[in-house]
C-alpha atoms as one frame of an Amber mdcrd trajectory, in Angstrom:
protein
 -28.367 -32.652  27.355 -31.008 -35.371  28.024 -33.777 -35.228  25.049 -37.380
 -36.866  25.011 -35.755 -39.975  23.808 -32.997 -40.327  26.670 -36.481 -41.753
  28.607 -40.129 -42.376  29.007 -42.812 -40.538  30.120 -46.493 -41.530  31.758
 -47.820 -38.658  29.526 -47.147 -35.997  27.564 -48.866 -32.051  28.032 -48.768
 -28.722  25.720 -49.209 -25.764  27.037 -50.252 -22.730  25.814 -49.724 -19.669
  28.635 -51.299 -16.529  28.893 -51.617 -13.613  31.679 -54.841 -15.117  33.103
 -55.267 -18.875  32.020 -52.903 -21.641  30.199 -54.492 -23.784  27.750 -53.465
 -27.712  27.886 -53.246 -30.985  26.027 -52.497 -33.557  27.160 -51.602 -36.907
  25.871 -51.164 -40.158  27.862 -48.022 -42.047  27.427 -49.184 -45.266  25.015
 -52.129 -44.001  23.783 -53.329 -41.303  21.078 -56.290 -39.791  22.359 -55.426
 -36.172  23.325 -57.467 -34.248  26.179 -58.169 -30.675  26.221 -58.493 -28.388
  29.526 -57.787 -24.648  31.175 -55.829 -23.927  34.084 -56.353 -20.660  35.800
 -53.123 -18.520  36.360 -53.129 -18.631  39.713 -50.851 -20.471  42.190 -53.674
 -22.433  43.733 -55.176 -23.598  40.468 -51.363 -24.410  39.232 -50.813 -26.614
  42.013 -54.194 -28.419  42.530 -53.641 -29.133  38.502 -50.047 -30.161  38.979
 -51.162 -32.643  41.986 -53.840 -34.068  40.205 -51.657 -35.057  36.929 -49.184
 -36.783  39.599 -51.773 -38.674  41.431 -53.584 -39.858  37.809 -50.733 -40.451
  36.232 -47.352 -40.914  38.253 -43.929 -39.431  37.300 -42.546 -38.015  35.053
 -44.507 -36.284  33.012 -42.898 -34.341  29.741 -44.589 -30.382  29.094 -43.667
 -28.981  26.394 -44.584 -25.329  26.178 -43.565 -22.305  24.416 -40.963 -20.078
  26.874 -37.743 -21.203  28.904 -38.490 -18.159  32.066 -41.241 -16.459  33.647
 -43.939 -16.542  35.924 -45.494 -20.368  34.895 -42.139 -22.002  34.192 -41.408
 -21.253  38.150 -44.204 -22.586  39.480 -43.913 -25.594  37.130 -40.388 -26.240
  38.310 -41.187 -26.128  41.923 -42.827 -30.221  40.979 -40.067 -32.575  40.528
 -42.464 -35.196  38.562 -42.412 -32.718  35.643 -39.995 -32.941  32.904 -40.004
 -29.435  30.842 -39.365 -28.751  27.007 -39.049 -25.102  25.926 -40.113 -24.674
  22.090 -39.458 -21.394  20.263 -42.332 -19.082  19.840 -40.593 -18.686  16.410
 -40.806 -22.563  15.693 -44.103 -23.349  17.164 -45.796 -20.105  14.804 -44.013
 -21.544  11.705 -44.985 -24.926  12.201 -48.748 -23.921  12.602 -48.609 -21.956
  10.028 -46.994 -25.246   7.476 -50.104 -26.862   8.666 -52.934 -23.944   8.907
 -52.775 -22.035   5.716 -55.617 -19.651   6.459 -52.903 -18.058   9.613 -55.886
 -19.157  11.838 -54.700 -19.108  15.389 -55.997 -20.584  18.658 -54.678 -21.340
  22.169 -56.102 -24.474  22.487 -54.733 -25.228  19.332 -51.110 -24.464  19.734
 -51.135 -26.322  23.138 -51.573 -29.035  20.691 -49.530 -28.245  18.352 -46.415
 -27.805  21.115 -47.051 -31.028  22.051 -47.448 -32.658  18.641 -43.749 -30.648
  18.396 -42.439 -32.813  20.956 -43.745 -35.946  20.220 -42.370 -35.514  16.196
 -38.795 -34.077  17.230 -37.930 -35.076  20.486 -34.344 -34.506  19.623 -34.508
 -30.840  18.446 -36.066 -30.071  22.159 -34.067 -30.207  25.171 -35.253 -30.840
  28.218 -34.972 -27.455  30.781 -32.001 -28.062  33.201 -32.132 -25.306  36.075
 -29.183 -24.345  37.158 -28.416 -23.249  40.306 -30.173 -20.827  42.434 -26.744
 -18.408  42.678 -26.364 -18.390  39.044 -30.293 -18.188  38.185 -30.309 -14.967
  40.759 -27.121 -13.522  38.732 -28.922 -14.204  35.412 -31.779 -11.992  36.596
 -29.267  -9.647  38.588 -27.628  -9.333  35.176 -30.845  -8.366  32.725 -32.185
  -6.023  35.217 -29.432  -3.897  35.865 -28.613  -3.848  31.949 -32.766  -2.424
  31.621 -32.017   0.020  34.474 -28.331   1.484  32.489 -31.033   1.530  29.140
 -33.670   3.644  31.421 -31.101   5.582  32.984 -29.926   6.770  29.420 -33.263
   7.573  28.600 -34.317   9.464  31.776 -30.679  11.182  30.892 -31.252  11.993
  27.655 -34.796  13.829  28.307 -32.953  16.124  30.836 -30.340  17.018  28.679
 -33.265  18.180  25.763 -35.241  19.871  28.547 -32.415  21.761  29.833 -31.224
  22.724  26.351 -34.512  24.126  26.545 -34.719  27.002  29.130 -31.368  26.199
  31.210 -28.142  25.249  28.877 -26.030  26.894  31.710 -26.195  23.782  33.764
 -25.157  21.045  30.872 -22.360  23.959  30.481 -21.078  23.721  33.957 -20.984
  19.950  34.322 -19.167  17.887  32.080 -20.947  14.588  33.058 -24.536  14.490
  33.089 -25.486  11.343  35.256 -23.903  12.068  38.406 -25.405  12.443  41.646
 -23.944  16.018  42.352 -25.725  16.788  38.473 -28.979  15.543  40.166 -28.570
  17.814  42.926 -27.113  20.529  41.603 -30.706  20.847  39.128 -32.938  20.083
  42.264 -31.292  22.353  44.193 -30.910  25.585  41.724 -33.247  24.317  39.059
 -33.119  28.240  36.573 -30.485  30.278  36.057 -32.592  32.887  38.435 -32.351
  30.258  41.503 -28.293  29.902  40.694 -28.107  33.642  40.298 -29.932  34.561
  43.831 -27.457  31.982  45.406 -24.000  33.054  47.269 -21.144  32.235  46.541
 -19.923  30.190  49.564 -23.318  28.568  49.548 -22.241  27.596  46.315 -18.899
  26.488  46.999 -20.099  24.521  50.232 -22.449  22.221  48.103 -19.609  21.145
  46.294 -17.719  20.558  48.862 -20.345  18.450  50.647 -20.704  15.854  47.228
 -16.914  15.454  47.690 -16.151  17.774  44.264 -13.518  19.877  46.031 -11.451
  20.990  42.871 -10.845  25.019  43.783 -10.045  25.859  40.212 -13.056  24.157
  38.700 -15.323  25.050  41.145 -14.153  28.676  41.207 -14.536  29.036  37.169
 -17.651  27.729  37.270 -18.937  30.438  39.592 -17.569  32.783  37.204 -19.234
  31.391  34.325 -22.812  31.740  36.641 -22.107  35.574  37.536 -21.296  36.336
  33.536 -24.387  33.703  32.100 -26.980  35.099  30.238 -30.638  33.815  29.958
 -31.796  31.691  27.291 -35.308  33.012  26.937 -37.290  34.594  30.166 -40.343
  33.841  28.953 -42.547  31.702  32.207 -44.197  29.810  29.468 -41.115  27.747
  28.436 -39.280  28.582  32.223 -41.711  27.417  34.416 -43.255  23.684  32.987
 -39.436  22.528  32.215 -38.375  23.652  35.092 -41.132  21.443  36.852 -40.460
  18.449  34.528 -36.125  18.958  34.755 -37.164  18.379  38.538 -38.490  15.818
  38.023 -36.427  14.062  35.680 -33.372  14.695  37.883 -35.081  13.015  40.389
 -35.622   9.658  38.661 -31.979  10.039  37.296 -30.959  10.074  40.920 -32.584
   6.994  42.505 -31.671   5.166  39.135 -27.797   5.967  39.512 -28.552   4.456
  43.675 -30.542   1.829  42.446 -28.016   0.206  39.574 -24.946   0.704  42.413
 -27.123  -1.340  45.071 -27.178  -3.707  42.019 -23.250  -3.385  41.055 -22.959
  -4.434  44.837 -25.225  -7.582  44.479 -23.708  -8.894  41.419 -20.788  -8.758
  42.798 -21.461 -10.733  46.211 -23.418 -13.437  44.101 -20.944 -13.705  41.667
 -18.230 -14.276  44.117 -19.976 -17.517  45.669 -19.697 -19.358  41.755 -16.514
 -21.348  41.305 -16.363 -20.338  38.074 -16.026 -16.728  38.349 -12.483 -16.805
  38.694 -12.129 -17.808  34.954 -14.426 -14.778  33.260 -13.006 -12.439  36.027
  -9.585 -12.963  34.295 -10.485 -12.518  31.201  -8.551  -9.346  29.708 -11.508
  -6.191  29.525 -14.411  -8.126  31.202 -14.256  -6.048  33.985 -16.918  -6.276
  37.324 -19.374  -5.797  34.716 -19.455  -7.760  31.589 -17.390 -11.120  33.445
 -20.929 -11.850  35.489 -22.648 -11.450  32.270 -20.380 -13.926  30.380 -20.369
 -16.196  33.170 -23.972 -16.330  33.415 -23.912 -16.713  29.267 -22.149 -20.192
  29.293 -23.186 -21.303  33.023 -22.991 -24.191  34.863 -23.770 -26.735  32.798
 -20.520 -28.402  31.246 -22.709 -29.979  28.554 -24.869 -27.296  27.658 -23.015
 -26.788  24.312 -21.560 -29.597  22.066 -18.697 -27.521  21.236 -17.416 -24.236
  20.743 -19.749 -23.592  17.575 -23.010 -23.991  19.904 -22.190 -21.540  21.707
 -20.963 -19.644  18.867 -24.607 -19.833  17.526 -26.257 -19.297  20.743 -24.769
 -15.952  21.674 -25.994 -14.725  17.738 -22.080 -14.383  16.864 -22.351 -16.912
  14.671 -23.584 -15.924  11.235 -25.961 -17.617   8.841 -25.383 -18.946   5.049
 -28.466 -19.194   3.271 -27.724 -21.334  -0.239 -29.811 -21.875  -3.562 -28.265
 -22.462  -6.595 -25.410 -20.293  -7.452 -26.560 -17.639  -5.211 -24.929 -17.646
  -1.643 -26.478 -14.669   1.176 -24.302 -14.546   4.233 -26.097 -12.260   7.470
 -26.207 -12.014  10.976 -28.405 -14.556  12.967 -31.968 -12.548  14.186 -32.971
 -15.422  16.204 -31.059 -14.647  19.157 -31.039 -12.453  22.262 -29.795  -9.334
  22.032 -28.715  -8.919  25.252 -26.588 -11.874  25.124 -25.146 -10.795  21.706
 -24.561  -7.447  22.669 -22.557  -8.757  25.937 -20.135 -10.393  23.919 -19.946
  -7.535  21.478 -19.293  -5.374  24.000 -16.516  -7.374  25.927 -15.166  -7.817
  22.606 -14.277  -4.332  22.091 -12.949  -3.928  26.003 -11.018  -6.282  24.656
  -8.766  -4.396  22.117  -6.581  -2.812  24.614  -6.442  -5.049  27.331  -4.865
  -8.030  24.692  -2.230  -8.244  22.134  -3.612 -10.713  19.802  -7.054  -9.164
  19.892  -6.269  -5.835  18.908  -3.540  -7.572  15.931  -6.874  -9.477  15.153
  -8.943  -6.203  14.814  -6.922  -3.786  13.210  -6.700  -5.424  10.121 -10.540
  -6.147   9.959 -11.201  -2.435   9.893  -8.247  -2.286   7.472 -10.024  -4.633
   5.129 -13.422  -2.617   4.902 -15.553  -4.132   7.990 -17.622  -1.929   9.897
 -17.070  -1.495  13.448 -19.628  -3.910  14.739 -18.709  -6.532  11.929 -15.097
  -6.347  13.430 -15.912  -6.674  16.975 -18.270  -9.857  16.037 -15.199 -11.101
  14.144 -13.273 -10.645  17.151 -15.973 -12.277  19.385 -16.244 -15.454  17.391
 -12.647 -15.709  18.260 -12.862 -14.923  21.668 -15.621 -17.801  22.198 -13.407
 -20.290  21.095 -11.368 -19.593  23.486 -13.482 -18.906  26.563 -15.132 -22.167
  25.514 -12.129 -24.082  26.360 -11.063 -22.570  29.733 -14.792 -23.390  30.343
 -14.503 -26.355  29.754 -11.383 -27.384  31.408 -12.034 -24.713  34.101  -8.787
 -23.182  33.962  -8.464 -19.578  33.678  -6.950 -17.389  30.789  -3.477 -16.286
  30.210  -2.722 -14.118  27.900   0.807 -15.137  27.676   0.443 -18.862  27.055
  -2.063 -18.294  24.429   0.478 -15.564  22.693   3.327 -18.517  22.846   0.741
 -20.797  21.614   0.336 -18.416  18.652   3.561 -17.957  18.201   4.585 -22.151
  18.110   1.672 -22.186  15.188   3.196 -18.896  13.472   0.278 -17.131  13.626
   0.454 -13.495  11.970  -1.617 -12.185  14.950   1.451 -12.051  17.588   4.898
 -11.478  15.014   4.928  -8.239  15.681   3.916  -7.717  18.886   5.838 -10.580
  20.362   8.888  -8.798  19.356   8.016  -5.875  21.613   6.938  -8.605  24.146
  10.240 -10.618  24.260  12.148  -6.854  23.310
């Protein structure tokens, strides 16, 4: 990727953001007199300050500042004469604190000290490449449906308390608790006195109309209504959970429409990449986790510098931390979680959808690792191989890579390749 030192600049700016103004420094290429100003967050002010550094100064000019996404790395990128450099919160706090012992901190300040970060190590900073607007919009697509699952676990989760509250009939008669019909069913009939006063073919019918036609089910179910019992009839407890069930049901509902309409737009967007093909293939990735893996290498065929980058990247990779004769090996914390936890997770969809993976994994919970030590384990693996069909954009076989196993005698595929080749 193309560094501060790959070419030259007609200055150099730091910027410190914040919700309502964005502190800068600015440095002019050749000299060392460094210039101080605020920009207002507001489009307007953004782009008469943007237009004014091109017309003083030329192109390009290098800004380093302290986040890779959000609302003032958009309207930055929308100028082609700027060059960007995300730092790491994390590195920019540590480095002023090396040099401010007292923890003092000001914005003004650490747009200097960003830039001073740029200017000392241009080759620890990358520039920002964006990729393209089908795989930025899957990025987001991505992250926004995995914060609406969260929520929708939450918002679950409340209604199954609330109900255990006043109403355990209905967590009895249902054996999944996110559903539509679930939803309804609570909206509809929200006590065991509203299910009670109902009829029976009323009852039946609203089954029927959410496509749950299963006679037997449906029928024992009514029986278990006309035998229930009620938890407590006291309108203290009854009446405010049955007002906040409502409500919660209601939420539960238009999140379970809202992260389908997403489902449905992932997949569209996904299916315009060229590389989708190659995570889509990949055995347990599934409509769900492939756009998340495709989005976690993306476009970019020199992103990483090899397998290990990557490794690191996604927060699979762990640390080693030496001194003397003491040696501490732990998981990396300076990652993102959501990219760590997509791998984790494909990782163990993985088990029974390949051979190798699940000989890999067995014996790493034979050994004493806990489960999410084994399923990292497995995910280092797996990158090492995703990496290279990346690379070479050819798409996984299972097969080939169990015959490549077996040509190197690997222990992973002896046995099962004997059930394979029967």
């Amino acid at each position: 990727m193309e560094t501060l030192l790959s070419q030259k600049f007609t200055a150099y700016i730091g910027i410190d953001w914040a919700d309502t103004k964005h502190d800068v420094c600015l440095q002019v290429g050749g000299e060392t007199q460094r210039h101080f100003s605020v920009i207002d967050h507001t489009p307007q002010s953004i782009d008469r300050w943007a237009k004014s550094m091109f017309e003083r100064y030329g192109a390009p000019i290098a800004i380093a500042l302290e986040l890779n996404k959000g609302p003032l790395v958009a309207a930055l990128q929308k100028y082609e004469f700027f060059c960007l450099f995300p730092i790491n919160p994390s590195t920019l706090a540590r480095h002023r604190k090396t040099f401010v012992g007292s923890g003092a901190k000001d914005d003004p300040s650490d747009a200097q000290w960003a830039l001073e970060l740029l200017l000392t190590h241009p080759l620890r900073f990358p520039q920002l490449m964006p990729q393209s607007p089908a795989m930025r919009i899957l990025a987001s697509l991505t992250e926004h449906r995995r914060a609406l699952v969260d929520e929708r676990v939450k918002v679950s989760n409340r209604l199954i308390c609330t109900l255990k509250q006043y109403y355990p009939l209905a967590l009895e008669l249902f054996g999944n608790h996110d559903t539509v019909v679930f939803c309804d069913f609570l909206m509809r009939w929200p006590t065991l006195e509203h299910i009670k006063r109902s009829r029976q073919s009323t009852f039946l019918k609203f089954f029927n109309e959410h496509n749950a036609r299963h006679a037997q089910l449906n029928q024992t179910r009514w029986e278990i209504i006309t035998k229930a019992m009620p938890l407590t009839q006291d309108p203290g407890v009854i009446r405010p959970s049955q007002l906040y069930a409502t409500a919660l049901a209601s939420q539960l509902k238009g999140l379970i429409s809202t992260i389908k309409d997403f489902d449905r737009e992932i997949e569209e967007t996904a299916n315009t990449l060229a590389d989708y093909p190659i995570f889509k293939a990949l055995p347990g990735a599934g409509q769900h986790l492939a756009p998340r893996l495709m989005v976690a290498f993306g476009e970019q065929r020199d992103r990483f510098s090899d397998a290990n980058a990557m490794q690191r990247y996604a927060g699979i990779a762990p640390v080693t931390q030496r001194s003397g004769k003491k040696k501490v090996v732990h998981w990396r914390y300076q990652c993102s979680t959501f990219l760590r936890q997509t791998f984790v997770e494909w990782a163990a969809h993985s088990i029974t959808q390949s051979t190798w993976a699940e000989a890999y994994y067995r014996p790493q919970r034979a050994k004493g690792c806990s489960y999410q030590a084994a399923l990292r384990a497995l995910a280092f693996k797996w990158i090492r191989i995703v990496y290279q069909c990346w690379k070479t954009s050819t798409v996984y076989d299972e097969m080939a890579y169990l015959q490549a196993l077996t040509r190197r005698r690997s222990t992973l595929v002896e046995a099962p390749m004997e059930v394979v080749t029967g």
